[in-house]
TORNU-338993 format. One record per residue: x, y, z of N, C-alpha, C, O in turn. Coordinates in steps of 0.2 Angstrom, whole numbers, plus 5000, padded with zeros to 4 digits. Each point is the difference from the previous one (the first is absolute). Layout:
BEGIN
XYZXYZXYZXYZ ...
END
This chain:
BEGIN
490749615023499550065000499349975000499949954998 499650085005499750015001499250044997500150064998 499349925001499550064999499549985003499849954999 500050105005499350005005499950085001500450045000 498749955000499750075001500350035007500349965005 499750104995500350035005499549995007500350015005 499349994995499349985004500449935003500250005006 499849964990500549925003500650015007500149975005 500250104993500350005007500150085003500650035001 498749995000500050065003500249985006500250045004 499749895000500150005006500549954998500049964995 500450035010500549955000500149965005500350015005 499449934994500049955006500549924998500349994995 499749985012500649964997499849954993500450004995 499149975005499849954995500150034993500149974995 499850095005500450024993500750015000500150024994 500449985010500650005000500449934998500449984997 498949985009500349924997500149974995500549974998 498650064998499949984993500650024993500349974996 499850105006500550024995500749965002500349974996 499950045011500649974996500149945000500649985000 498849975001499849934999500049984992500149944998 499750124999500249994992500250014997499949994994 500750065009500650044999500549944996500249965004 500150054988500549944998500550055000500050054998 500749915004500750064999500349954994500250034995 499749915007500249974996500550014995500649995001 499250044992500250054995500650045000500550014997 499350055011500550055003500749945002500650014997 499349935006500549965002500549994993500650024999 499049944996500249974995500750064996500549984998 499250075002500350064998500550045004500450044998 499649955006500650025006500549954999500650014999 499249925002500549945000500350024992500550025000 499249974996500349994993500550084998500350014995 499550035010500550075000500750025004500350055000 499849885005500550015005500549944997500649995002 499049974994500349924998500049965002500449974998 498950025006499949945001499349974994499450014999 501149934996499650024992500049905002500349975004 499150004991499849944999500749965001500249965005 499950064992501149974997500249955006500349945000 499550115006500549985007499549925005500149975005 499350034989499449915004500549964995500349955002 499850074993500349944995500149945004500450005005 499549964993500249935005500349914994499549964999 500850024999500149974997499949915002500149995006 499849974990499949945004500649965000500249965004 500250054990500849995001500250045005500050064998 500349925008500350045008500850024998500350055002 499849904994500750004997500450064994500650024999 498649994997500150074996500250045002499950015006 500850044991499750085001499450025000499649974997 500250095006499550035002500150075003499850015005 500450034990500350085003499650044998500050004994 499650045011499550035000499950074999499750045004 500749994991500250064996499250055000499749994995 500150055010499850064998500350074997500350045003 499449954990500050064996499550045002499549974999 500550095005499750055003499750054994500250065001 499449934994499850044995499450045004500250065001 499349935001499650025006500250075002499750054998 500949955005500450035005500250064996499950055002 500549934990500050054997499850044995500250064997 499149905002499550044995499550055004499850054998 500149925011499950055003500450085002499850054998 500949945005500550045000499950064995500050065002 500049904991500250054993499450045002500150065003 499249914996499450045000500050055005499850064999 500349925006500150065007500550054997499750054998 500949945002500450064998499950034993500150065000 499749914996499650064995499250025003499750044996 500149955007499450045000500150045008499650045001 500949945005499850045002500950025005500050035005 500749944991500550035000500150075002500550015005 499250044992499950075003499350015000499649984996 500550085010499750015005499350054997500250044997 499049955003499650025000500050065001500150015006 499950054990499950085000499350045000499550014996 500550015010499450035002500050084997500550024997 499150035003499750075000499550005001499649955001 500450145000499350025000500150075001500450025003 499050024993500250085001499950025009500450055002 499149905000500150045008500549995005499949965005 500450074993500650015004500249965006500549965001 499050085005500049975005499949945000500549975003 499049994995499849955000500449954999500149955004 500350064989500449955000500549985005500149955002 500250125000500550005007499849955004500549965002 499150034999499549975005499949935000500149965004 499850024990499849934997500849985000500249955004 500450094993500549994998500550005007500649985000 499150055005500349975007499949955002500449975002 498950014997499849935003500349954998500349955003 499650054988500549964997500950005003500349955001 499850105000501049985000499849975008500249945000 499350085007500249965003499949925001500249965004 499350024992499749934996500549984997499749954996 501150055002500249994996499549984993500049944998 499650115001499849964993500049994993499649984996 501250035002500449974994500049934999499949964995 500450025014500249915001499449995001499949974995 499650035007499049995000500149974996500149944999 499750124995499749984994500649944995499849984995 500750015007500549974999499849925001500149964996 499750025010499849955004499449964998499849944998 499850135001499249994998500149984991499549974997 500950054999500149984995500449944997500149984994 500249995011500249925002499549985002499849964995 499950035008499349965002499550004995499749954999 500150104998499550014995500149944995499649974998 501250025000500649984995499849915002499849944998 500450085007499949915001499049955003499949954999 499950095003499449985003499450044995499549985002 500550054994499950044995499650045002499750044995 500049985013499950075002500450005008500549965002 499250115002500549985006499650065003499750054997 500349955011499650035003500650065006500649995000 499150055003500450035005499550035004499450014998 500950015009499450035006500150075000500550024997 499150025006500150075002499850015006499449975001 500950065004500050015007500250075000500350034996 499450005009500350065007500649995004499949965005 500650074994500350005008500250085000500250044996 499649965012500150065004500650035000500649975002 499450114996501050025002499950035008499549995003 501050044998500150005008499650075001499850015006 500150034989499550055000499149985001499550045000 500449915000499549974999499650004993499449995000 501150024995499650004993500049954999500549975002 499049984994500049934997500150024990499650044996 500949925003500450024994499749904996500049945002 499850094994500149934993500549954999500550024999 499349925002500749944997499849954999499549975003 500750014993499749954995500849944999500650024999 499149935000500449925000499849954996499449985000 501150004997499649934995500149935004500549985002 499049984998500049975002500049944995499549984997 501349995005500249934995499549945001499849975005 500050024988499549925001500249945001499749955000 501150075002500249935003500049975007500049945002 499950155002500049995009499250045001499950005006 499650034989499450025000499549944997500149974995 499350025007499349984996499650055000499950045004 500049974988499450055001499750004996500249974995 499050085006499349954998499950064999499950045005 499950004988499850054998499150004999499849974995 499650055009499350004996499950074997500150055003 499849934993499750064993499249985001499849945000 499950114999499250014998499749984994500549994995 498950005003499749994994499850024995499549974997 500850105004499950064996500549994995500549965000 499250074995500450004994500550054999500350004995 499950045011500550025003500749965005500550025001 499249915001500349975006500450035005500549995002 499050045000500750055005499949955005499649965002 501350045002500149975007499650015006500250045004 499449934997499550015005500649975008500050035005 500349924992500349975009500649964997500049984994 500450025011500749944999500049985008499850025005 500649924991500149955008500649984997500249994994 500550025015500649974999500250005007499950035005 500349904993499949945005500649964999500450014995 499849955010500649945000500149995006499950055004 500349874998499949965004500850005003500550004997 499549995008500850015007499749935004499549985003 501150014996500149935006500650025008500550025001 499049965003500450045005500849935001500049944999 500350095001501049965004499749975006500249945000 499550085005499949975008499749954999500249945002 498950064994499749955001499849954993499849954999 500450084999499849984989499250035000499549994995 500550045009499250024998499750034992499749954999 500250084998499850044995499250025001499449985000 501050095000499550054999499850044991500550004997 499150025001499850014994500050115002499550025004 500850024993499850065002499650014993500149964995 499450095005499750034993499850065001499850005006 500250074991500050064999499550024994500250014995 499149995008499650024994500050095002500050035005 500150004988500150064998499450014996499949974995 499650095008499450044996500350074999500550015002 499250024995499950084997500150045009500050064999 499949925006500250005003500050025010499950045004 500349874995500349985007500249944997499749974995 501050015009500349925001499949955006500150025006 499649934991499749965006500749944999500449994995 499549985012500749965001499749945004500050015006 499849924988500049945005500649974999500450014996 499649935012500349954999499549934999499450015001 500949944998499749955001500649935004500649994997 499349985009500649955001499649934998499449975002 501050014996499749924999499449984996499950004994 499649975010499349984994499650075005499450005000 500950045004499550075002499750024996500450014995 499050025004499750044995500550085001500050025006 500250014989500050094999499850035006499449985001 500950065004499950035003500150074999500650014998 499050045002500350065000500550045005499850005005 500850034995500350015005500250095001500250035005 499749994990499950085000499950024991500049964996 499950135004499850014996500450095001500250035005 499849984990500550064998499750054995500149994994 499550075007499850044994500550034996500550015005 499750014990500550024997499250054996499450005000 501550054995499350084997500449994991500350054997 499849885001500350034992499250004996500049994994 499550015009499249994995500149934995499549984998 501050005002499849944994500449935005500450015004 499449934993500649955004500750014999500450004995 499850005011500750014999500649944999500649995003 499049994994500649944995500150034993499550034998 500949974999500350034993500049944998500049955003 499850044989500149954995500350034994499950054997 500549915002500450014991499949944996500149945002 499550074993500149944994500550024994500050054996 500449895005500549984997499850034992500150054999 499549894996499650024995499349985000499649974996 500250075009499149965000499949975004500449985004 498950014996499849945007499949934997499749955002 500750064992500149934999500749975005500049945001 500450115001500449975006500549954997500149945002 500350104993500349974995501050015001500350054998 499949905006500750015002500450024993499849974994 500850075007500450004994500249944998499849984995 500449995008500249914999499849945000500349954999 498950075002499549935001499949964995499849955001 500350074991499849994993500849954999500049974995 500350035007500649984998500349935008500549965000 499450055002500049935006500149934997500449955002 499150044995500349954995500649994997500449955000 499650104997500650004994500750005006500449974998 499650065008500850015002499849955004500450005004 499249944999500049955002500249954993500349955002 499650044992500449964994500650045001500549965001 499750124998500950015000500249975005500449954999 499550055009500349975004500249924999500549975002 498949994995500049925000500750004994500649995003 499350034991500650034996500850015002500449994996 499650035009500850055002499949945004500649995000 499249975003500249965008500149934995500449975002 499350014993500149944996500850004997500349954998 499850105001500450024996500749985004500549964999 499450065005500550005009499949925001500549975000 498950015002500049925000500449964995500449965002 499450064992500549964995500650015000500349944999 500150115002500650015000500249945004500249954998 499750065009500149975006500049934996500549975000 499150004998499849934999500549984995500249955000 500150104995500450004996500749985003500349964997 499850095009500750005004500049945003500549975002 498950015000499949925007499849934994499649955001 500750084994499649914996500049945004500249995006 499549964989499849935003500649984995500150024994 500349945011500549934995499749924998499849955004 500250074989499549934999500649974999500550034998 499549885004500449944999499749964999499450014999 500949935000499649944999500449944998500650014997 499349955004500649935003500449995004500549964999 499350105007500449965006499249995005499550035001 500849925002499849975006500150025007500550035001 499149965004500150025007499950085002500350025005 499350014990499950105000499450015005499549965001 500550095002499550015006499250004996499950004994 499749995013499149984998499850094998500350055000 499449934998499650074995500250075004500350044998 499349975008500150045002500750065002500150065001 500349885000500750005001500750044994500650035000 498849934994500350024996499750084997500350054997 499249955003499550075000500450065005500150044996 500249975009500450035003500750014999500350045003 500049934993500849974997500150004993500449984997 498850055001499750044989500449944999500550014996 499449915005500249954997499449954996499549975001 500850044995499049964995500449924998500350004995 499849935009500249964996499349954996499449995002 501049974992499550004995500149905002499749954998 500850045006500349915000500349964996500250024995 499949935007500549974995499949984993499450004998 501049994998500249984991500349945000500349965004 499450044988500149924998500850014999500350055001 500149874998500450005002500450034993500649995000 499250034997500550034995499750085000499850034995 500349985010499750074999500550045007500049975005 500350084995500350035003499750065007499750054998 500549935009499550055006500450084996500650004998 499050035003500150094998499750065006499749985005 500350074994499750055001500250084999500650035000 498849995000500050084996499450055002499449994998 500850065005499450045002499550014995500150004994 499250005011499450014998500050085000499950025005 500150034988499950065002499550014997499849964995 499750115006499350004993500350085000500350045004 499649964991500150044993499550065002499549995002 500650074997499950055002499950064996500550045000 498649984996500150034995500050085002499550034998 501150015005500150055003499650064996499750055003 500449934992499850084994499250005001499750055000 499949885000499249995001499850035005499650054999 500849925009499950045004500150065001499650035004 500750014993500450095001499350014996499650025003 500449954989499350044999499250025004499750055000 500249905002499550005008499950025003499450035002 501349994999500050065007500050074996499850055004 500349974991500150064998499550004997499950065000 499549914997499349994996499750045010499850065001 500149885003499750035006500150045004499750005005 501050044994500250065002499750054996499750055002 500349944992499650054995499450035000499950064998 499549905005499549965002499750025006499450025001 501249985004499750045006500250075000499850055003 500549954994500250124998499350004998499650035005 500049944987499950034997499249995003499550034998 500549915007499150005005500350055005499450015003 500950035000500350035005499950085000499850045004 500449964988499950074994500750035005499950065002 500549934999500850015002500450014994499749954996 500650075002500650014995500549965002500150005006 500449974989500549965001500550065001500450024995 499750015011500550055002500849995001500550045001 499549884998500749964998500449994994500649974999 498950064995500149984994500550054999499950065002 500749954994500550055000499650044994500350064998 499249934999499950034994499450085004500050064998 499849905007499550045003500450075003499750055000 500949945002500550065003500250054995500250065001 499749914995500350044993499550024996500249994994 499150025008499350004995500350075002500450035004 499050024988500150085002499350005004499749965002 500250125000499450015006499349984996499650005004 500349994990499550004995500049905001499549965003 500850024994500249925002499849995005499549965000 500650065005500049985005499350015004499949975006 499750074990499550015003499549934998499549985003 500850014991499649974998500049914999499649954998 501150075007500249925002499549985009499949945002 499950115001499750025006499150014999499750005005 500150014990499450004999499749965006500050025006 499949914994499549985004500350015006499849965003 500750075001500350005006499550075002499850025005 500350024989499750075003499449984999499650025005 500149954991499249985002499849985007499650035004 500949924997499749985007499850055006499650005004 501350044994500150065006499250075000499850035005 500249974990499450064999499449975001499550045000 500349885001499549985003500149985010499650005004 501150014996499849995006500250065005500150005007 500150074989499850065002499450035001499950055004 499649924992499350034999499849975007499750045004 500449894999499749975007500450025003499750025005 500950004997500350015004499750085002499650015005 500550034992499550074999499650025007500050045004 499549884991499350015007500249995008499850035005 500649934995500350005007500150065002499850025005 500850034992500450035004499550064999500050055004 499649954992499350065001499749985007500150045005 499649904995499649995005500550025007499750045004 500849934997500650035006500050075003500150025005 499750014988500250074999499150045003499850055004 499949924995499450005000499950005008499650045002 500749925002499749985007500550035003499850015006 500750024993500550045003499750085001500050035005 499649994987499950055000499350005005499850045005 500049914993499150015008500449985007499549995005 501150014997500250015007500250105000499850045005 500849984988500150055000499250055003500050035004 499649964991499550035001499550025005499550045000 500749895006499750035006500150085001499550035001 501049995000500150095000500150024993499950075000 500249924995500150024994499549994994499449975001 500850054993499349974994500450004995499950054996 500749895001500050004996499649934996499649955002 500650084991499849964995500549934996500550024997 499549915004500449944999500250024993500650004998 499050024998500150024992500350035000500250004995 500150045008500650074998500649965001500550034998 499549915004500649974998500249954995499749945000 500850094996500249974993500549955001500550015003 499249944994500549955002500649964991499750004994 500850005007500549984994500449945001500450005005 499549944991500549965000500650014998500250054998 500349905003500550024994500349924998499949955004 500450044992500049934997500950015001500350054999 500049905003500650015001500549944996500249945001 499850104995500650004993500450035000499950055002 500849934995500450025000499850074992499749984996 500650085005499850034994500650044997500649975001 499450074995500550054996499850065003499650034996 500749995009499950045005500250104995499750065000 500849924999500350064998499650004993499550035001 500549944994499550004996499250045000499750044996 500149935009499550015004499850085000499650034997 500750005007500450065001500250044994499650055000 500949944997499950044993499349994995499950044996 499749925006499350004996499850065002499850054997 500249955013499350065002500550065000499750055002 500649964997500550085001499850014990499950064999 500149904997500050024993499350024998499950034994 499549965011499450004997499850075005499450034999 501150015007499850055002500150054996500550014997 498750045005499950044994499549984991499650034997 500549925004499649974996499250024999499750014994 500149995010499150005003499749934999499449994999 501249945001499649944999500149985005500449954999 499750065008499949985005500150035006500250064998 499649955008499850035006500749985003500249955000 500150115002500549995004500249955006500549985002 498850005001499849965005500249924996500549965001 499050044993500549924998500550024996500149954996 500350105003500849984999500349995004500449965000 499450075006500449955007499949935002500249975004 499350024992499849935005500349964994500349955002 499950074990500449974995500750005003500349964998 500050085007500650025000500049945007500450025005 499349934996500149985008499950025005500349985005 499250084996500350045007499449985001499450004996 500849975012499449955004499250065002499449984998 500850075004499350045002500150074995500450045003 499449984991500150064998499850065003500350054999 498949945005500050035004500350055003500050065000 500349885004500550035006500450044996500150065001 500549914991500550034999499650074996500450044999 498949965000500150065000499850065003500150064998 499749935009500150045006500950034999500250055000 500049915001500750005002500350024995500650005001 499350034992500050034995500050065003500550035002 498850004998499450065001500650025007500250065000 500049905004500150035006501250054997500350055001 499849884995500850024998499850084995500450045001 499049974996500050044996499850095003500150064997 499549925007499950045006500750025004500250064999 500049915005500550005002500650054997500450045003 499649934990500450064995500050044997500450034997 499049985003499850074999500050045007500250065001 499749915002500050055008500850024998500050054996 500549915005500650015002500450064993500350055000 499449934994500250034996499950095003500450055002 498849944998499750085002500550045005500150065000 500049895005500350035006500950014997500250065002 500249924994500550024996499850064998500250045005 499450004990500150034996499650055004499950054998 499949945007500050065006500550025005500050055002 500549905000500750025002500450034993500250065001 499849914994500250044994499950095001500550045000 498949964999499750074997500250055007500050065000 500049905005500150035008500950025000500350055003 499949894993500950045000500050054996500250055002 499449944991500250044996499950065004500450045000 499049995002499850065003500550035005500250065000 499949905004500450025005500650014998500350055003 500149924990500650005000500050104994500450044999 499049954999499950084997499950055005500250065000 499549925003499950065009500750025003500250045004 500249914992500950015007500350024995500650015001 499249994992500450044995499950074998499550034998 501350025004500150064997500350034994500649995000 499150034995500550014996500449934995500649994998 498949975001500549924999500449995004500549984998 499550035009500449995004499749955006499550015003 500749954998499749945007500350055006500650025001 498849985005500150045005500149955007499549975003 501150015000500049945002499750065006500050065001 499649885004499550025008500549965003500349954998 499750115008500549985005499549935005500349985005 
END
């Protein structure tokens, strides 16, 4: 990230593309990807005994402190409204053909592990010649990108650069592409070799603001879910692999002897776990008896269960292994999760600004022909926990009537994803049945009539 006046690149020439991503570090983004796929310290280990065991056991804690965080904060799927009607249809078409459930799914693995995470928004043309909204996140492990914000005490994004380097298959050449993105047009150098930046075309695009998306994970402090804790699952891993080693060492002992003569030279005997000590005096009898070392198993197990502890509890993950935890009541249980939802409701509040901002440049393409407002649309997390569903449920059905709550949130107590909608879809069943009623009791009133019109005398008058 980046801060320069916006005057610094009103115009954009190559020396400022060189410069930024001359001092562009990923470094960091690397460190954090490898240690999220499993490629962890564990696997340099190098010993200067070649003879040692040396089994190089990655515990993937990384991997699952991320996972957890993702699926509780964004497991199910982000709930949009809005009173106008249209509008939403509109946003909410663009989203389903954006598939954007898996979007913000993707964007919220990235956040998790690199502790923010970026996506593009583009135009593409339908066959009627309308240009419709789409948006893409763009992973930082096949993406660089270079967000500058202003030096306003607002920091709005003034420009982004995204770039990376292709080596051609025919000649080994490498070329550098880079996509600098303003409030709007995208300009597109290359650069080959020690060439300086050429420009090679330019694209205006109409969303009013840069059309890179940014998500911060918790802050621009850029704080990965698992970055606090790398240490510690780099000691569990040293732990579990030692552990493995000694066995082995255990199973392959060294035989100590001593008072025989003519045993191979050191080396020899180092490959054949043979340790001789040489000859004895002459009242002393040759013997031998493995060398085994002693193995305090319980010291160990403690270690690992102290720094498995340790990284839950830098993680703010809950021991969801623990059998005590499946059996906690809903009240326990919230309060076995305290810092897990801390974290989640901090990194709803940033995630938030992103999908506002989304929402925001979509609506200023809508708005070419149209005028809505980005604020009419409500946006809702949902935290996904397992809960007491039917319970749930008999709360909001026991409080209708009441006058302590709005019908609107006993549905949203009862689970029902868009209340909204279900109560259109109320309004419309209840409608529906009053028609159908009314129209009964006028076929009704229409037999009875009739059937007294063909009546003489209490007599039924059959018609020919």
């Amino acid at each position: 990230m980046f801060r320069l006046d916006k005057s610094q690149i009103e115009v954009i020439v190559p020396e400022i593309v060189e410069k930024l991503i001359k001092n562009h570090d990923t470094s960091r983004e690397t460190k954090m990807y490898k240690y999220y796929i499993g490629e962890h310290k564990i696997l340099d280990r190098v010993f200067i005994d070649k003879s040692k065991p040396n089994n190089k056991i990655v515990a993937n804690w990384c991997e699952f402190v991320s996972d957890a965080h993702t699926g509780y904060f964004m497991g199910k799927p982000v709930i949009y409204s809005s009173k106008n009607k249209q509008y939403m249809q509109e946003i909410q078409d663009i989203y389903d053909a954006n598939d954007e459930q898996k979007i913000n799914l993707e964007i919220a693995q990235e956040t998790s592990k690199y502790g923010w995470a970026a996506e593009i928004l583009y135009t593409k043309e339908t066959e009627s010649g309308k240009k419709e909204a789409r948006f893409r996140p763009l992973p930082l492990s096949e993406n660089k990108i270079i967000l500058i914000f202003d030096n306003s005490v607002e920091e709005n994004l003034i420009g982004a650069v995204r770039y990376w380097e292709s080596k051609s298959v025919l000649d080994d050449s490498e070329t550098i592409h880079a996509f600098v993105h303003t409030d709007t047009v995208i300009y597109h150098y290359t650069k080959s070799g020690n060439e300086e930046f050429k420009l090679l075309d330019e694209e205006p695009h109409y969303f009013g603001e840069v059309n890179i998306n940014y998500y911060w994970n918790m802050g621009r402090a850029l704080k990965s879910d698992f970055e606090s804790i790398i240490t510690l699952n780099d000691s569990y891993s040293s732990l579990v692999s030692d552990d493995v080693n000694e066995s082995e060492s255990s199973t392959d002992a060294i035989l100590k002897v001593w008072g025989i003569d003519n045993l191979p030279e050191t080396q020899e005997m180092k490959e054949k776990r043979l340790l001789n000590f040489g000859k004895v005096e002459k009242d002393e009898k040759a013997d031998a008896e493995w060398l085994i070392k002693n193995i305090n198993s319980e010291w160990k197990e403690n270690q690992k269960n102290r720094t498995k502890q340790d990284i839950l509890n830098f993680s703010k993950v809950p021991d969801m292994t623990d059998k005590s935890f499946a059996e906690s009541s809903g009240v326990a249980l919230e309060r076995r999760i305290v810092q897990f939802e801390f974290a989640r409701s901090m990194k709803e509040r940033y995630f938030k600004e992103g999908l506002q901002r989304r929402i925001r440049m979509i609506t200023n393409i809508l708005n070419i022909s149209k005028k809505y407002n980005y604020l009419d649309i409500d946006i809702k997390f949902q935290r996904n926990l397992p809960t007491d569903t039917q319970t749930d449920i008999a709360n909001a059905v026991a409080l209708v009537g009441t006058n302590i709550a709005s019908m609107q949130t006993l549905r949203k107590m009862a689970h029902i994803e868009d209340p909204a909608y279900e109560k259109e879809l109320i309004e419309h069943e209840n409608e529906e049945y009053i028609r159908l009623n009314v129209k009964d009791d006028i076929d009704e009133q229409n037999n009875g009539t009739n059937k007294e019109a063909n009546t003489t005398n209490g007599e039924e008058v059959k018609q020919a």
